[in-house]
C-alpha positions as CSV (number, residue, x, y, z in Angstrom):
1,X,46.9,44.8,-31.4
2,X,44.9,46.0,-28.6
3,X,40.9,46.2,-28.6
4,X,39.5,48.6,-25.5
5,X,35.9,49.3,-25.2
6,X,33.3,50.9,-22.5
7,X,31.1,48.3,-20.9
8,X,27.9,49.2,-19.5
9,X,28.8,48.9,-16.1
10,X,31.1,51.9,-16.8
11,X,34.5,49.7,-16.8
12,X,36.6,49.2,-19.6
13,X,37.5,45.5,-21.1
14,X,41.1,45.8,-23.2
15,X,41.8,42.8,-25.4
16,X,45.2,42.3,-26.7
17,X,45.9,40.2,-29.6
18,X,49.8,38.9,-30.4
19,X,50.5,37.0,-33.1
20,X,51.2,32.7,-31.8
21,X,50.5,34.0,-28.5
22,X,46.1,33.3,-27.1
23,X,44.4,36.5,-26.6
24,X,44.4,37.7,-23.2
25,X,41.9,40.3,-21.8
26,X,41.7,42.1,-18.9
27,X,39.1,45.2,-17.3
28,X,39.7,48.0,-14.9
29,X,37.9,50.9,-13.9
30,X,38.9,53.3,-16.5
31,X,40.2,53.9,-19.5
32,X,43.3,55.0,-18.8
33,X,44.7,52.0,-17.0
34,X,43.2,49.8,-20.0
35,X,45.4,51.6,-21.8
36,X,48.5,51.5,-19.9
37,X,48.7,47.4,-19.4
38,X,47.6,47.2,-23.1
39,X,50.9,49.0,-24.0
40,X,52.9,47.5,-21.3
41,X,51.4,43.8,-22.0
42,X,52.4,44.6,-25.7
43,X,55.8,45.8,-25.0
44,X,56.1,42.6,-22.7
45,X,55.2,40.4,-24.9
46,X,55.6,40.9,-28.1
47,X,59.5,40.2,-30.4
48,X,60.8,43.6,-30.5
49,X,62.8,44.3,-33.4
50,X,64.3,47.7,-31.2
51,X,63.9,48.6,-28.0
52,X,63.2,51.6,-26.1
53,X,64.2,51.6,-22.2
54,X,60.6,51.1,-21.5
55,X,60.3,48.0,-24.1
56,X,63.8,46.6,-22.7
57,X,63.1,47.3,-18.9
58,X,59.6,45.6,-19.4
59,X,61.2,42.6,-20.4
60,X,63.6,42.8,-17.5
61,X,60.9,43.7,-14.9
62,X,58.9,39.9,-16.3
63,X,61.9,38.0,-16.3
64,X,63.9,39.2,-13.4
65,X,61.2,40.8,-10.8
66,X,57.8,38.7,-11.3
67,X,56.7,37.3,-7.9
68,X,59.6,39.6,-6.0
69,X,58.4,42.7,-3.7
70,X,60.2,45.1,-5.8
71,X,57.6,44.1,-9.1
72,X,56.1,47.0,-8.7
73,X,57.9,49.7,-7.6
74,X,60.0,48.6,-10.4
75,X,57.7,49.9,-12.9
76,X,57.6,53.2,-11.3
77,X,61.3,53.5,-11.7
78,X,60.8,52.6,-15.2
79,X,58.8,55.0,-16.2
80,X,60.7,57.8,-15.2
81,X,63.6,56.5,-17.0
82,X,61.4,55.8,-20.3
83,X,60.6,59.8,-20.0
84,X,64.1,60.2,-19.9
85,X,65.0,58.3,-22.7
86,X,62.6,57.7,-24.9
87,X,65.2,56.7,-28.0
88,X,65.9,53.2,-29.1
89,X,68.4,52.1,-26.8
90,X,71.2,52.0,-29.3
91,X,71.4,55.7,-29.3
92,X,71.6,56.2,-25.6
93,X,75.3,57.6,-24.7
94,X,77.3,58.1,-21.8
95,X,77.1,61.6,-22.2
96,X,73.0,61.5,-22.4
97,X,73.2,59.1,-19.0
98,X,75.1,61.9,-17.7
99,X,73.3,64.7,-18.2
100,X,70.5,62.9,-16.8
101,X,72.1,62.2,-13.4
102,X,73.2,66.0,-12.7
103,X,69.6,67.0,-14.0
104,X,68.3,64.5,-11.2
105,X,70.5,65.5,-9.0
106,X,69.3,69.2,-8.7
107,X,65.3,67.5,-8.3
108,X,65.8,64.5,-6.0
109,X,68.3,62.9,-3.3
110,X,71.3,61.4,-4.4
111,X,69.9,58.2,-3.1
112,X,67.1,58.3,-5.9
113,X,69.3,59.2,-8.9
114,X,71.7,55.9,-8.1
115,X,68.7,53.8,-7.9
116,X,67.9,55.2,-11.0
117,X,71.4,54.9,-12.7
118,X,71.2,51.2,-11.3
119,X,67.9,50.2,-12.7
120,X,69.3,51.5,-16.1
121,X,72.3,49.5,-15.8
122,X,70.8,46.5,-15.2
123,X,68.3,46.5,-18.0
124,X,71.4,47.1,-20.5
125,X,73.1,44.1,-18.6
126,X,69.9,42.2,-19.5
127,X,69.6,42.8,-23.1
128,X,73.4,42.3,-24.1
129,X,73.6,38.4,-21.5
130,X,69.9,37.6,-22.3
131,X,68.6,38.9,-25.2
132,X,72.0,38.3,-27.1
133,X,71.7,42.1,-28.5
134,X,75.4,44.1,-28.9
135,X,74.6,47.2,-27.1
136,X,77.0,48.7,-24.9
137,X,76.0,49.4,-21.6
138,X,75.9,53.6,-21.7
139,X,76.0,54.1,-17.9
140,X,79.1,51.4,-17.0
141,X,81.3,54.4,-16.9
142,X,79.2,57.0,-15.3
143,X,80.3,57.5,-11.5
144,X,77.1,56.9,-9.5
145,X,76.3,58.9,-6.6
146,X,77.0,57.8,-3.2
147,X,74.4,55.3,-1.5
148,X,72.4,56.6,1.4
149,X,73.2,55.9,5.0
150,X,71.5,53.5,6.4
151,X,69.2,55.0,9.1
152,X,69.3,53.9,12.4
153,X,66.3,55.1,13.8
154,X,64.4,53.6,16.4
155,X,60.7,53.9,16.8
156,X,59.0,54.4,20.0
157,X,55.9,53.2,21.2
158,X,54.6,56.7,21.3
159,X,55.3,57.1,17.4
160,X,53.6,54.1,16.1
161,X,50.3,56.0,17.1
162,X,50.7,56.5,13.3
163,X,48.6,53.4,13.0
164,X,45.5,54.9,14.1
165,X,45.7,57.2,11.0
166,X,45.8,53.9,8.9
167,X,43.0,51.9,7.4
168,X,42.7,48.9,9.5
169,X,44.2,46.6,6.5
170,X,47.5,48.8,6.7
171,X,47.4,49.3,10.1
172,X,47.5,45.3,10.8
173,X,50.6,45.4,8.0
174,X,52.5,47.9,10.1
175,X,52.1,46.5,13.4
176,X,53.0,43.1,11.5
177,X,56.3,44.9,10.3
178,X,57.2,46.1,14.4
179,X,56.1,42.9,15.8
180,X,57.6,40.4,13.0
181,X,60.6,42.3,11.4
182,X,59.2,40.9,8.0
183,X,59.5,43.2,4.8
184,X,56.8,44.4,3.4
185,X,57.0,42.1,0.5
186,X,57.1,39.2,2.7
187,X,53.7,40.5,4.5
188,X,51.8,41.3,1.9
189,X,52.7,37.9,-0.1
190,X,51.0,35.6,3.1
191,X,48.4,33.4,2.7
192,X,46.7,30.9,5.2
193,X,49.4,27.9,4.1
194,X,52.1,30.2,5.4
195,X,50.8,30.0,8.8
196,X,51.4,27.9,11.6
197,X,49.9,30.3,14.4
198,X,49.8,27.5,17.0
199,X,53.7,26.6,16.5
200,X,54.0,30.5,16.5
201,X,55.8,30.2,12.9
202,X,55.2,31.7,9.8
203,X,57.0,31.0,6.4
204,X,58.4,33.1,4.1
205,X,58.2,32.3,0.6
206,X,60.8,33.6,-2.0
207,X,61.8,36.5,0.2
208,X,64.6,38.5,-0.3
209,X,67.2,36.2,1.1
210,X,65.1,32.8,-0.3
211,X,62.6,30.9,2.0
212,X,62.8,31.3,5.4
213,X,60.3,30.3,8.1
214,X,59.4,33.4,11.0
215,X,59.5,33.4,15.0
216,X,56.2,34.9,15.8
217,X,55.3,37.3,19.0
218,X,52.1,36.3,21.0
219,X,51.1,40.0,19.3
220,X,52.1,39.0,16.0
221,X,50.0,36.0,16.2
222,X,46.5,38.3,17.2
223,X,47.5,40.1,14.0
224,X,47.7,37.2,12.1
225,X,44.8,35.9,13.6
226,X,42.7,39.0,12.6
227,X,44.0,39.3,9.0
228,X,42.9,35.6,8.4
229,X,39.2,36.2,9.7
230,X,39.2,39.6,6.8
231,X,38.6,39.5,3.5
232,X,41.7,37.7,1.2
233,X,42.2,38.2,-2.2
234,X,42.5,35.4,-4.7
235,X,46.4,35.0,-6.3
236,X,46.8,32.2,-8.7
237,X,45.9,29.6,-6.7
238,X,45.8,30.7,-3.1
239,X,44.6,33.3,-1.2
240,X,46.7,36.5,-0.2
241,X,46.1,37.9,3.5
242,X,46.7,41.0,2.1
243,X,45.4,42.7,-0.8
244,X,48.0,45.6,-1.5
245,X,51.1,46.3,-3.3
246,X,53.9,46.8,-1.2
247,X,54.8,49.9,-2.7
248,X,51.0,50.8,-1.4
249,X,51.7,50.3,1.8
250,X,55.0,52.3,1.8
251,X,52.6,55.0,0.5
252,X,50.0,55.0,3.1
253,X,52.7,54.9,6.0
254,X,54.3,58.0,4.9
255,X,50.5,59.6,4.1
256,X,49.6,58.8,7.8
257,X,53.2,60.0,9.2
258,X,52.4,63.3,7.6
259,X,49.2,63.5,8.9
260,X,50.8,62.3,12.5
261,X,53.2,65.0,12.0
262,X,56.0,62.5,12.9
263,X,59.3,62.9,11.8
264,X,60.2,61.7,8.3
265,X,62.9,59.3,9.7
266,X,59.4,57.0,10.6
267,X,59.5,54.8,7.7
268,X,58.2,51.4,7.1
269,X,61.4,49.9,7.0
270,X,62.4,51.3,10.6
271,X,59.8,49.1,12.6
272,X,61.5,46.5,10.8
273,X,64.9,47.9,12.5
274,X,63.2,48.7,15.4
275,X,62.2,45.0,15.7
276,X,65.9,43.8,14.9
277,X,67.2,46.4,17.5
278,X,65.7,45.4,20.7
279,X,66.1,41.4,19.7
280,X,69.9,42.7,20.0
281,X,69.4,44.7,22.9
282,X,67.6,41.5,24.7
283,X,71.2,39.8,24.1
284,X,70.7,37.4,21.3
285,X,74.2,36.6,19.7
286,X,74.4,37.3,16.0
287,X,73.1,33.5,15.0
288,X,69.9,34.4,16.8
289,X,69.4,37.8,15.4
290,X,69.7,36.4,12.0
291,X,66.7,33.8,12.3
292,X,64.5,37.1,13.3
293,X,65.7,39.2,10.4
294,X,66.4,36.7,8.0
295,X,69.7,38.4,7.3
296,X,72.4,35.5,5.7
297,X,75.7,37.6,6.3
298,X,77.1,38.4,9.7
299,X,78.3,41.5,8.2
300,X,74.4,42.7,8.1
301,X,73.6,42.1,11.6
302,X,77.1,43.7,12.7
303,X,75.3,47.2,13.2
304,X,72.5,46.1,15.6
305,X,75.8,44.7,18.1
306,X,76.8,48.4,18.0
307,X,74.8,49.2,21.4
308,X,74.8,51.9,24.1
309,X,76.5,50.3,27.5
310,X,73.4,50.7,29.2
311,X,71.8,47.9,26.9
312,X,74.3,45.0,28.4
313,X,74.1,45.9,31.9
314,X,72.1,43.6,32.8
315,X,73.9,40.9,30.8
316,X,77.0,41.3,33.4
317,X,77.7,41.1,37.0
């Protein structure tokens, strides 16, 4: 049961009490958001005797994503599939899951709606292998739509003038992202212990493809430099360089590229191509590329050895 109240600085403290579980409380600056992670801590939390998609893909989102860069973003997802389906999950059919995709598909790229489809597949995946509940999964026979190209955009120098329409917090992210080819997941999760500035390393923590440790540029190590002198924020027991979401960041790059009036093929994930691209173009073999991008397969760096014959002149005679 959840207790929200006004406090006289204007906030709002939300309580939530769950029977053999200690309460846990929580503020925020209004009473909308106490609201929202009252219901979600609840949903989280608590032993469902049904679940809903949102129920079942908070319990997926703890047990899966906690920790990972796609936490949040996560949520998002999840939300626009709980307005979708907002049915206990035993009454969701194949035909619903359907009708959902081709009423996607006439809103948003195809790209979305699979990522979409996905996410609901895996939280019925979840709840038959983890929570031991006999559901079928609706969308295992739904044909999903086909995934996105990957881009192969390079961005110039002149482009990443998008940083001066960036807060200086964002900014520093951004150039990290050119200068580091780190995701931004694996940014915005640094602390101080992660740095090793004058062995030019940096580790990476439970990234995407594990722990890996980072090759810094003299740049990258300014950057670094200047995010440890700012303000950190406090997480668990260390202190973040970074206090944003990655999905934030994501958000203000494409805010500023508007405002730049840059094309929308400068993304945030780009400078990490970029990066990635002229390591190749400098003729670093595939082993070498991989300690940059932290890839693990060959098969993921094989597109960055695809390079104009101008790039390896001056690797002959």
């Amino acid at each position: 049961m959840a207790n929200i109240r006004a406090l006289p600085s204007g906030s709002w403290n939300v309580q939530v009490r769950i029977k053999g579980r200690p309460p846990q409380s929580k503020t925020f600056p209004s009473e909308a958001e106490a609201k929202t992670w009252a219901v979600e801590h609840e949903a989280t939390h608590k032993q469902q005797k049904t679940h809903t998609v949102y129920t079942l893909g908070l319990a997926y989102r703890e047990s899966r994503l906690k920790g990972k860069g796609s936490y949040e973003h996560a949520l998002v997802i999840l939300r626009q599939l709980a307005d979708a389906f907002p049915q206990p999950i035993e009454d969701i059919t194949p035909q619903l899951v359907n009708d959902f995709k081709l009423d996607r598909l006439r809103k948003v790229k195809a790209s979305t709606v699979r990522t979409q489809l996905a996410f609901l597949s895996r939280f019925f995946k979840f709840a038959k292998r983890e929570l031991l509940i006999p559901v079928a999964n609706p969308v295992a026979d739904i044909a999903l739509p086909p995934p996105s190209k990957a881009s192969d955009k390079v961005v110039s120098k002149a482009e990443l003038d998008l940083l001066s329409k960036l807060n200086p917090t964002m900014a520093l992210i951004v150039e990290l992202a050119y200068e580091t080819a780190m995701r931004r997941s694996e940014i915005v999760k640094l602390t101080p212990a992660h740095l090793h500035l004058e062995d030019r390393i940096a580790d990476v923590i439970d990234g995407k493809n594990g722990t890996r440790s980072v090759p810094l540029t003299h740049r990258a190590v300014e950057l670094l430099q200047e995010a440890a002198r700012r303000t950190r924020v406090k997480c668990g027991d260390a202190y973040r360089l970074f206090p944003v979401t990655p999905h934030a960041v994501s958000t203000a790059v494409r805010r500023a590229r508007e405002l730049a009036g840059l094309s929308p093929s400068v993304r945030l994930h780009q400078l990490r191509h970029t990066r990635i691209t002229n390591v190749a173009k400098r003729g670093f073999n595939n082993a070498q590329i991989m300690v940059v991008s932290g890839h693990r397969d060959t098969r993921s760096v094989a597109r960055y050895s695809h390079l104009n014959a101008k790039d390896v002149l001056h690797l002959i005679d």
